[in-house]
C-alpha positions as CSV (number, residue, x, y, z in Angstrom):
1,X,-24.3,84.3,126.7
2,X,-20.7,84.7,125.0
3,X,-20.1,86.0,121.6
4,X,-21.5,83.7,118.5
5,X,-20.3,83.1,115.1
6,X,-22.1,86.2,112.6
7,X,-21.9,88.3,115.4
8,X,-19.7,92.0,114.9
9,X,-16.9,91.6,116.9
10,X,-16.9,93.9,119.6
11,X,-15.0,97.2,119.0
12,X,-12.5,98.2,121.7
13,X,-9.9,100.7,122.4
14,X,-6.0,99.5,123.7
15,X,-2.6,99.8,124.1
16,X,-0.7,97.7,122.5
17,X,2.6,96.4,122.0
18,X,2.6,98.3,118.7
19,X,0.9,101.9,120.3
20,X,-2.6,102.3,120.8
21,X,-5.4,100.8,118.5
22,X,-9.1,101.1,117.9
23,X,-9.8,97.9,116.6
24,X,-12.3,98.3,114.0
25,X,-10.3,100.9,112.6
26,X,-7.3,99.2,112.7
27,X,-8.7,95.8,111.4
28,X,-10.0,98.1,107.9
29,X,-11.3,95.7,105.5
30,X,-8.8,93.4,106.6
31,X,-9.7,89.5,107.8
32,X,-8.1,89.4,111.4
33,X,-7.2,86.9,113.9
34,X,-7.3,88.0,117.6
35,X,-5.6,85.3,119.5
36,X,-5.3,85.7,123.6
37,X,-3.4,84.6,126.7
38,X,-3.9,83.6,130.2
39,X,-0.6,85.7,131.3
40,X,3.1,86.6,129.8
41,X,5.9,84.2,130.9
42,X,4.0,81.2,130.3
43,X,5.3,78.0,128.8
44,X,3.5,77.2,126.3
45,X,1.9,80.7,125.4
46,X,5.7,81.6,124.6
47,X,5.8,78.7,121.6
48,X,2.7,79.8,120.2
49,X,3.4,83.7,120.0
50,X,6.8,82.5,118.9
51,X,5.2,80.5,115.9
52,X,3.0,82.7,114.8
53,X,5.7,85.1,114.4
54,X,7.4,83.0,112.4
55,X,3.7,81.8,110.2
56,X,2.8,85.6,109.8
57,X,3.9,86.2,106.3
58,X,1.3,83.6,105.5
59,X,-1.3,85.3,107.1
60,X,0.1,88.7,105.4
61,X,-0.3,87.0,102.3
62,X,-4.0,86.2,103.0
63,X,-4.5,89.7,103.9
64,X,-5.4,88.7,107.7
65,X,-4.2,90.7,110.2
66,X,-3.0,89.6,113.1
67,X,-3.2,90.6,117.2
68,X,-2.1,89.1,120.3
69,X,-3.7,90.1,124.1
70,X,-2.2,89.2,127.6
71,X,-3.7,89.9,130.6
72,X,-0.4,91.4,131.5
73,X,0.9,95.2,130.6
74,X,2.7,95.8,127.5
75,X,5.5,96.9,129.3
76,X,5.4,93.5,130.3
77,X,4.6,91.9,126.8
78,X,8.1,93.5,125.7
79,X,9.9,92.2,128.4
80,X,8.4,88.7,127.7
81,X,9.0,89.2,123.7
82,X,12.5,88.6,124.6
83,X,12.3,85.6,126.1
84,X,10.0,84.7,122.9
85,X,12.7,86.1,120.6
86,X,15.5,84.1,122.7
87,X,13.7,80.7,123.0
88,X,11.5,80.5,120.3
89,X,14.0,82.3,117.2
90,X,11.3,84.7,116.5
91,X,10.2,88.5,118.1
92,X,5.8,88.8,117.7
93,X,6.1,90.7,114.8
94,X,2.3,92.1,115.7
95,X,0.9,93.9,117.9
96,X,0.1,92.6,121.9
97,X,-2.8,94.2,123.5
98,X,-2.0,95.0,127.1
99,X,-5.2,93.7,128.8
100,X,-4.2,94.2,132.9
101,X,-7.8,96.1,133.4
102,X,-9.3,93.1,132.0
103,X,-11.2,95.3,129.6
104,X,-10.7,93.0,126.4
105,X,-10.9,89.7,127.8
106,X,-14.3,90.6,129.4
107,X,-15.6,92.2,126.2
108,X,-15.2,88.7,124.6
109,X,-16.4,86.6,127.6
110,X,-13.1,85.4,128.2
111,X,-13.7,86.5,132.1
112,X,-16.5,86.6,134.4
113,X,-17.5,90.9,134.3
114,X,-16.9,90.7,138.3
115,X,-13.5,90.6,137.2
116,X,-10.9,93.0,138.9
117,X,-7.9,93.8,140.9
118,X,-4.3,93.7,140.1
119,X,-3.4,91.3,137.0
120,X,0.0,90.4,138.5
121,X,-1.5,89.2,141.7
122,X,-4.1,86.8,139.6
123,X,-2.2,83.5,138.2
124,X,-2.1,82.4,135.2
125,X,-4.8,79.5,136.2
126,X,-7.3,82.5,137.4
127,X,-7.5,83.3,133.9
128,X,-7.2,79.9,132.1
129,X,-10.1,80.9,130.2
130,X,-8.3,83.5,128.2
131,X,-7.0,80.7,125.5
132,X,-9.5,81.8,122.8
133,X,-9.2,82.7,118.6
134,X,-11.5,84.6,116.8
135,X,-11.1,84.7,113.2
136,X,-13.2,88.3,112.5
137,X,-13.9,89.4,108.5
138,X,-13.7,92.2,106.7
139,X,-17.5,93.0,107.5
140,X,-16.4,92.7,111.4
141,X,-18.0,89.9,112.0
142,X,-16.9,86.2,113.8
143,X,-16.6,83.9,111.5
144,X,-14.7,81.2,114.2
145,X,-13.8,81.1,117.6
146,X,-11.4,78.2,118.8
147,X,-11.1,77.8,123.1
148,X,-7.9,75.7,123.8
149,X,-7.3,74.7,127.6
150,X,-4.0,76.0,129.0
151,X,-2.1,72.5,128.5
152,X,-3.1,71.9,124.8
153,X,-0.7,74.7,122.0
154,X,-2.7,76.0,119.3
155,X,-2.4,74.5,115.9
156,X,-2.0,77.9,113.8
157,X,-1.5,75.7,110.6
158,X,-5.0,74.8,111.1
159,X,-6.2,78.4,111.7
160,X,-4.4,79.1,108.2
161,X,-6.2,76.5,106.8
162,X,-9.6,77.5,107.8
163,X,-8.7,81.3,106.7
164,X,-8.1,79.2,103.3
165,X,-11.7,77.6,103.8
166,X,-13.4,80.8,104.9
167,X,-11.8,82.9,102.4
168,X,-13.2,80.6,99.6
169,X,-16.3,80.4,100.7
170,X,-17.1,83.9,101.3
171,X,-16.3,83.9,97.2
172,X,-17.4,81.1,96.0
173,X,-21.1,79.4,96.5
174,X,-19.2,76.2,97.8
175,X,-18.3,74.3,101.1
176,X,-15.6,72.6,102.2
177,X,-15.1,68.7,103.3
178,X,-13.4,67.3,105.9
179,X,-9.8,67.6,106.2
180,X,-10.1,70.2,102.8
181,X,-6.5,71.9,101.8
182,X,-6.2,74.6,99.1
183,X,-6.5,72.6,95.8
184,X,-8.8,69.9,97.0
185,X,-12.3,69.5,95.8
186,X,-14.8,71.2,97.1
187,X,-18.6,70.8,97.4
188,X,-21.4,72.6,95.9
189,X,-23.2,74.4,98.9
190,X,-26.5,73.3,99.8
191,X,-28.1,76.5,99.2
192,X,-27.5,76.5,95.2
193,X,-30.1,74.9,93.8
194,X,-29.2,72.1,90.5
195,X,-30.2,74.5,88.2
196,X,-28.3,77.4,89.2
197,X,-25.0,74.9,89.6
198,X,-25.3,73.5,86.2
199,X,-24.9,77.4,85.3
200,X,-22.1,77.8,87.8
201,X,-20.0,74.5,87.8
202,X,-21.2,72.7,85.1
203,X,-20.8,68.7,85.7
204,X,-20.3,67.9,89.3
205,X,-19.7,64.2,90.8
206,X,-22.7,63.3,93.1
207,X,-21.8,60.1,95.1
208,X,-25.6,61.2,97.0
209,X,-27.9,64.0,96.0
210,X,-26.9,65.9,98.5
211,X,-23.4,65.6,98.0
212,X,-21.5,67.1,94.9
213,X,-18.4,67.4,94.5
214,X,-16.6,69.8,91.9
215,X,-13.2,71.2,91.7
216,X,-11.6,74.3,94.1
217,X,-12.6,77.4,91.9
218,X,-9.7,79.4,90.8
C-alpha cells in the first residue's frame, strides 16, 4: 500500500547536496515540496531541476521549502548541477538528496523494498517509478502527491498553484474550482453549514445549493 494523502510523511535521514538533513527537522513548520528522479544526467529531469531553480523564490515566498532526490550520489548530483547550470541557466539552488542505497525512494514506495545493488549499474528505466511530488505541510503530513512517467516534464507552475489552493484552504473554510488562480472566486466548503456562512461570508452566489460561490478571502 503506498503512502496516502493525510498521512505524516515519513521521516528520514540523508546526505544531501546541501550536507546532511533530518527531514522533519529540517522541514520545521515549513510547507515542503519533495520532488524525485529516476537518475542524474537525464534529459528531461535536467529541465525540471533547472526550472525549479529558477521558480524557487516563489516557493520561498510561500514559505515552502523545497528538496530534490536522485537515485544517484551527491557527488554525482554536483557533477550533474553543472550540466543543469550550463544548459538550463540555473544551479538547484536546494538541496539534492543522494538516494544510491535506495533508502528514500523505498520509504515513499517509489521502489519495490527488494530493491538493491549498485545505483550506477540500474538505468534510469529500472527506476522510472521515481518521478513522484509530495507537497508535505507544516503538520508533516501529505497534502498531494503527483506521479509523472519519465517522458511527460513536470508542470511546477501547477504545483505553485495548488500550494496557492492548499495554503487557502488550510485558512480559510472554502474550496477551490476548477482551474482556480489566486484572486478567483472561491466556494464555500461543503462542511459549513448556511448558517454559519451567513456569519462568515455573508451573501454568496448559489447557481445550485450545493454550489456557492463567494470571493477569495483576503
Amino acid at each position: 500500500m503506498g503512502l496516502q494523502l493525510g498521512e505524516i510523511a515519513p521521516d528520514f535521514s540523508a546526505k544531501t547536496t546541501a550536507g546532511a538533513v533530518r527531514f522533519h527537522d529540517w522541514l520545521g513548520d515549513s510547507w515542503g515540496v519533495l520532488f524525485s528522479h529516476p537518475k542524474d544526467f537525464t534529459p528531461v529531469c535536467t529541465t525540471e531541476l533547472g526550472y525549479m531553480a529558477k521558480i524557487k523564490p516563489e516557493f520561498d515566498r510561500r514559505g515552502v521549502k523545497i528538496i530534490g532526490l536522485s537515485v544517484d550520489s551527491t557527488a554525482d548530483h554536483e557533477r550533474w548541477a553543472a550540466d543543469i547550470e550550463e544548459t538550463q541557466e540555473a544551479r538547484p539552488n536546494y538541496p539534492v538528496i543522494g538516494d544510491d542505497d535506495y533508502t528514500v525512494a523505498k520509504l515513499y514506495g517509489m521502489l519495490p523494498a527488494a530493491t538493491s545493488g549498485d545505483a550506477k549499474s540500474r538505468t534510469p528505466a529500472d527506476n522510472q517509478t521515481v518521478r513522484n511530488v509530495f507537497v508535505i505541510g507544516p503538520d508533516k503530513k501529505i497534502k498531494l502527491i503527483l506521479v509523472y512517467p519519465m517522458t511527460t516534464g513536470r508542470n511546477f507552475d501547477e504545483v505553485l498553484r495548488v500550494v496557492d489552493s492548499l495554503q487557502l484552504t488550510a485558512k480559510h473554510r472554502v474550496a477551490t474550482p476548477v482551474n482556480w488562480k489566486q484572486g478567483d472566486d472561491v466556494i464555500i466548503a461543503g462542511s459549513v453549514s448556511n448558517s454559519e456562512a451567513r456569519e462568515i461570508f455573508g451573501d454568496w452566489k448559489e447557481p445550485k445549493p450545493y454550489i456557492r460561490i463567494v470571493p477569495q478571502p483576503v
